[in-house]
Backbone as a ProteinNet text record, in pm:
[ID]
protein_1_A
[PRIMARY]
XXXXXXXXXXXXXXXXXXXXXXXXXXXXXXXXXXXXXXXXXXXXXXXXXXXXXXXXXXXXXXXXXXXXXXXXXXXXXXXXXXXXXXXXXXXXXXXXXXXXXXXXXXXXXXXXXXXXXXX
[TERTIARY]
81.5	0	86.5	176.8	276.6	352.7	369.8	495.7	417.7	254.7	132.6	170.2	182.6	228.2	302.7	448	585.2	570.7	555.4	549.1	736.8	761.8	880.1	877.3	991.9	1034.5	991.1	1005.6	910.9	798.2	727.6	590.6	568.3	641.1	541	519.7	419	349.9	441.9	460.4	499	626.2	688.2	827.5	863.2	776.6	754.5	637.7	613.6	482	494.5	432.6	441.1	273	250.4	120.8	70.9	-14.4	6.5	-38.6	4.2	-94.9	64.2	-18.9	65.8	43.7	97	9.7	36.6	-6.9	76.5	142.9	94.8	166.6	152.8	237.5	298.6	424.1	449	580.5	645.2	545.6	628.1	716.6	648.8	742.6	792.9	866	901.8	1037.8	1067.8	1133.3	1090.6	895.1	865.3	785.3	714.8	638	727.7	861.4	928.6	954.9	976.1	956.6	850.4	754	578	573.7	622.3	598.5	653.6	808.7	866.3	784.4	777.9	676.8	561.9	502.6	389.1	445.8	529.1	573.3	621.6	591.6	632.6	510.1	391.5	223.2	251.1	230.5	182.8	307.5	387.9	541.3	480.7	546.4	524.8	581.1	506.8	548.5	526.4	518.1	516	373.5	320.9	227.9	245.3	176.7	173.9	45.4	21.4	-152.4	-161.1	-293.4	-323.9	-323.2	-357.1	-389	-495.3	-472.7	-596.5	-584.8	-680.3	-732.3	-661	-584.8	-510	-372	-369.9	-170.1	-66.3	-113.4	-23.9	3.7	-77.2	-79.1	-21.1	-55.9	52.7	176.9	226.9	353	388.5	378	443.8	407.8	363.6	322.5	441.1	511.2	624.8	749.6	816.6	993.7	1039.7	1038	1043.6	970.4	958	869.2	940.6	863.6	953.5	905.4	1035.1	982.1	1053.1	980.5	969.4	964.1	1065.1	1061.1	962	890.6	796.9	820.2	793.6	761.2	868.5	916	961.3	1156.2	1196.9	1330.6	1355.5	1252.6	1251.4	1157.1	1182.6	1044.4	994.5	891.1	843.2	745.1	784.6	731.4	805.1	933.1	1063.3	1016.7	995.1	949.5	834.9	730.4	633.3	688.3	728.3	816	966.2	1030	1099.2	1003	972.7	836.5	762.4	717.3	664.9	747.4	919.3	1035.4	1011.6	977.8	954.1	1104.6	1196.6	1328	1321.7	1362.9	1337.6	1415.5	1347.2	1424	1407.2	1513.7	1481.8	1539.6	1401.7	1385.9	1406.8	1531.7	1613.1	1752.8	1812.7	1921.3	1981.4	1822.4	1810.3	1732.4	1696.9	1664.2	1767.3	1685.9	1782.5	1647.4	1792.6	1733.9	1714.3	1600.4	1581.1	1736.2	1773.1	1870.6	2006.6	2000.3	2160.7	2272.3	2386	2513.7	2494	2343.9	2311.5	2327.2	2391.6	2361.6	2462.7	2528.6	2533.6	2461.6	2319.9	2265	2342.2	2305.8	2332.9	2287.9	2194.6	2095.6	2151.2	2286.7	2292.5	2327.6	2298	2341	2151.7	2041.6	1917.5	1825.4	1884	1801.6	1901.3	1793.2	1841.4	1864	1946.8	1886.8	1920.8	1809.8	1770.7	1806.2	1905.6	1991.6	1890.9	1865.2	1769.9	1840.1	1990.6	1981.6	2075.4
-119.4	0	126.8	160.4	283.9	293.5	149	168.1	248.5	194.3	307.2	424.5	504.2	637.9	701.5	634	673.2	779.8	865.9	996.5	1035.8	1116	1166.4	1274	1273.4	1444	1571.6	1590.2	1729.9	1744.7	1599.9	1646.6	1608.3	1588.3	1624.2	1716.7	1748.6	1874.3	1935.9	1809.7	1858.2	1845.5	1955.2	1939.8	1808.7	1829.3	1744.5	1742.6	1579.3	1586.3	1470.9	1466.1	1389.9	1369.5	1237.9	1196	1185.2	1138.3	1070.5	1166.7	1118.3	1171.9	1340.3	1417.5	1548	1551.7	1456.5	1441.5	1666.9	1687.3	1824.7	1798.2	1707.4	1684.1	1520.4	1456	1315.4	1330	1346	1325.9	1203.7	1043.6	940.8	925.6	1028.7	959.3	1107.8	1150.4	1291.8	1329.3	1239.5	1204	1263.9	1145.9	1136.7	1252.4	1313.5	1446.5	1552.9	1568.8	1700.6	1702.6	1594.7	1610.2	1624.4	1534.2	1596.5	1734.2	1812.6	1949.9	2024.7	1961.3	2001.3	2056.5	1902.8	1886.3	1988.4	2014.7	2148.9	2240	2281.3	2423.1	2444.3	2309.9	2336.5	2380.4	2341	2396	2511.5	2507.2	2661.3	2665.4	2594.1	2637.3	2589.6	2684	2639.3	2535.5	2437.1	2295.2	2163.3	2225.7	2137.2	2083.6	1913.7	1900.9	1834.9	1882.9	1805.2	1785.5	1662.9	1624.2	1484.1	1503.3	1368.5	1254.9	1125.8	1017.7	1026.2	1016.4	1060	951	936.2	837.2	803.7	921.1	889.2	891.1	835.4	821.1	817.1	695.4	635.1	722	784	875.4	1009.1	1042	1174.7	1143.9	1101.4	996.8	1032.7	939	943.7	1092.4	1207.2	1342.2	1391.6	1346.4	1443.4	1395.7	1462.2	1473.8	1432.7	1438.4	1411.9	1358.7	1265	1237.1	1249.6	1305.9	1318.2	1231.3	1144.6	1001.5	1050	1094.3	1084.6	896.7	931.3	770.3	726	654	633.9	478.7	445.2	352.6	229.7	173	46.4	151.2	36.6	72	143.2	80.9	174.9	203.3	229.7	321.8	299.4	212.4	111.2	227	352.7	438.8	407.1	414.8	385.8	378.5	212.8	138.8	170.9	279.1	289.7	428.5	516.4	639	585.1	465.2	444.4	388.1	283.6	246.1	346.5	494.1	579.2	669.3	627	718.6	849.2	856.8	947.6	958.7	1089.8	1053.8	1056.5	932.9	958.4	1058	1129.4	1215.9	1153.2	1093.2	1031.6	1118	1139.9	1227.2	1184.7	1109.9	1057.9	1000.9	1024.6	991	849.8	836.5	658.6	509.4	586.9	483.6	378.7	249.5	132	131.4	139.9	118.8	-16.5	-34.4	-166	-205	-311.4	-428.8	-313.2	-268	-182.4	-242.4	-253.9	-358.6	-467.9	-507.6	-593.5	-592.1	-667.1	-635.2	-549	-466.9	-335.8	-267.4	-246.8	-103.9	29.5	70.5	230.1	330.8	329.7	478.2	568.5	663.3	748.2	809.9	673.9	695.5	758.9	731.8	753.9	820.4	860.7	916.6	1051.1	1111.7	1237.7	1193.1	1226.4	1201.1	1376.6	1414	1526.3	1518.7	1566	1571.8	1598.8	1535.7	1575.1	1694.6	1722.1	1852.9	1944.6
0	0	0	73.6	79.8	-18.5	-99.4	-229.5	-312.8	-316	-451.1	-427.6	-281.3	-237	-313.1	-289.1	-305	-427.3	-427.1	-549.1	-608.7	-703.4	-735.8	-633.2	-538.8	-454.6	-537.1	-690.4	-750.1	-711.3	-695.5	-716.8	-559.6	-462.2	-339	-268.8	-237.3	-126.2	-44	50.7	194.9	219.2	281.5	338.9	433.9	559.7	622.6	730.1	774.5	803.5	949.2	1052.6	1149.9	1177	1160.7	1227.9	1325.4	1413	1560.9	1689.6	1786.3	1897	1980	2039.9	2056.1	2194	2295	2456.8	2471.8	2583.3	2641.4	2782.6	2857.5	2991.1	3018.8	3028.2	3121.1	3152.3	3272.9	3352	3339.5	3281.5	3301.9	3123.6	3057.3	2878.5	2877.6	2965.6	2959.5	2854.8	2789.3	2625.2	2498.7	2502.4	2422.5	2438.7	2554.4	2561	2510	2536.8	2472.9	2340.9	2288.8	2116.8	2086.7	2123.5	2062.7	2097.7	2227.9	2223.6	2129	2105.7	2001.5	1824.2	1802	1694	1704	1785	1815.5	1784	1829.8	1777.9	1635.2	1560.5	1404.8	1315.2	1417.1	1346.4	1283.4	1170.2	1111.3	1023.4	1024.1	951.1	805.5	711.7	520.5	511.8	443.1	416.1	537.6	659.6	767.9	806.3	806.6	862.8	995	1133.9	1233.5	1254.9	1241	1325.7	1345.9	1414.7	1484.1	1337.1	1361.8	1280.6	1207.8	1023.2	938.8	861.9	775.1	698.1	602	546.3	422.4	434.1	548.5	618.5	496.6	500	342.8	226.5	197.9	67.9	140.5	260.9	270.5	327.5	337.6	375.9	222.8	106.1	19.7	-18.1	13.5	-76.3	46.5	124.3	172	129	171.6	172.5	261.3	374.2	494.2	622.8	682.4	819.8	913.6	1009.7	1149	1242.4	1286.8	1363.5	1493.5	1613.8	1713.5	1775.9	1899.3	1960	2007.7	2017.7	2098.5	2261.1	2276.5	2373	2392.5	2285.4	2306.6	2262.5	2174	2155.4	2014.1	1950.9	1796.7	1752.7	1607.7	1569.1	1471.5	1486.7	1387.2	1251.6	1310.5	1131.8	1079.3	1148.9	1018.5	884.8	942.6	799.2	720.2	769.3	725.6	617.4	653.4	587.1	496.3	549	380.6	306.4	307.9	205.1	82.1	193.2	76.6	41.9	97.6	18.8	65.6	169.1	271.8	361.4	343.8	420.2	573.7	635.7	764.8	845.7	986.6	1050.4	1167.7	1225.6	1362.5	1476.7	1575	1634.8	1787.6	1806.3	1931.1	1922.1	2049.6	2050.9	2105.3	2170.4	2214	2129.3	1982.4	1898.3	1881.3	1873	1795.9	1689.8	1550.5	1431.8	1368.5	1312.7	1215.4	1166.9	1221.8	1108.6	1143.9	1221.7	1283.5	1276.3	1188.7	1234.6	1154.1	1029.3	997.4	885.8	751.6	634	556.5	664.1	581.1	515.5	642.4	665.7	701.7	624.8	689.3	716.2	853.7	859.2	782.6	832.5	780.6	618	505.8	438.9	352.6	441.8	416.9	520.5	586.4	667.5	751.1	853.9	957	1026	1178.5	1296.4	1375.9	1407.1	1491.8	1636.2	1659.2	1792.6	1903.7	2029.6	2151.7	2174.7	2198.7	2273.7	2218.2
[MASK]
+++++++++++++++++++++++++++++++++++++++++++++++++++++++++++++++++++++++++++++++++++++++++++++++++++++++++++++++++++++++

């Protein structure tokens, strides 16, 4: 479904776009709350979408340039895979991610993706 997405970089919309939930206060994911606050303060920027979870994920995924993958809960960040798929460049938005297949293969995050420094 996300490969149908995958558009040419000319023709997509969005600079970049983050899906998903924007808590404003939990003291216990106080990580993952300061990047979502983060991510808030990008509302309103040209090119930038931040919002909750919409129907047509997949298709705006591939209409950006960029996704911004905030960590969430476990050890990685299973958009990853959902944002290379629609050739969406990832921006990983921690300094405590373990990435898909790390050390494996000869992967190389950084030869495809960001990573956005916590501090």
């Amino acid at each position: 479904m996300l490969l149908k997405w995958n558009r040419p970089y000319e023709q997509r919309d969005w600079l970049a776009v983050f899906f998903g939930k924007l808590p404003l206060h939990d003291g216990t994911y106080e990580e993952i709350v300061q990047w979502r606050l983060r991510l808030k303060n990008l509302i309103g920027l040209p090119g930038v979408v931040i919002e909750d979870h919409i129907g047509d994920y997949e298709q705006q995924l591939g209409n950006s340039r960029f996704c911004l993958l905030p960590k969430g809960l476990g050890y990685w960040i299973h958009r990853t895979f959902e944002a290379t798929l629609a050739g969406c460049i990832p921006v990983i938005l921690s300094d405590h991610a373990v990435m898909p297949f790390q050390g494996v293969m000869n992967i190389n995050w950084t030869e495809f993706s960001v990573k956005w420094p916590e501090r």
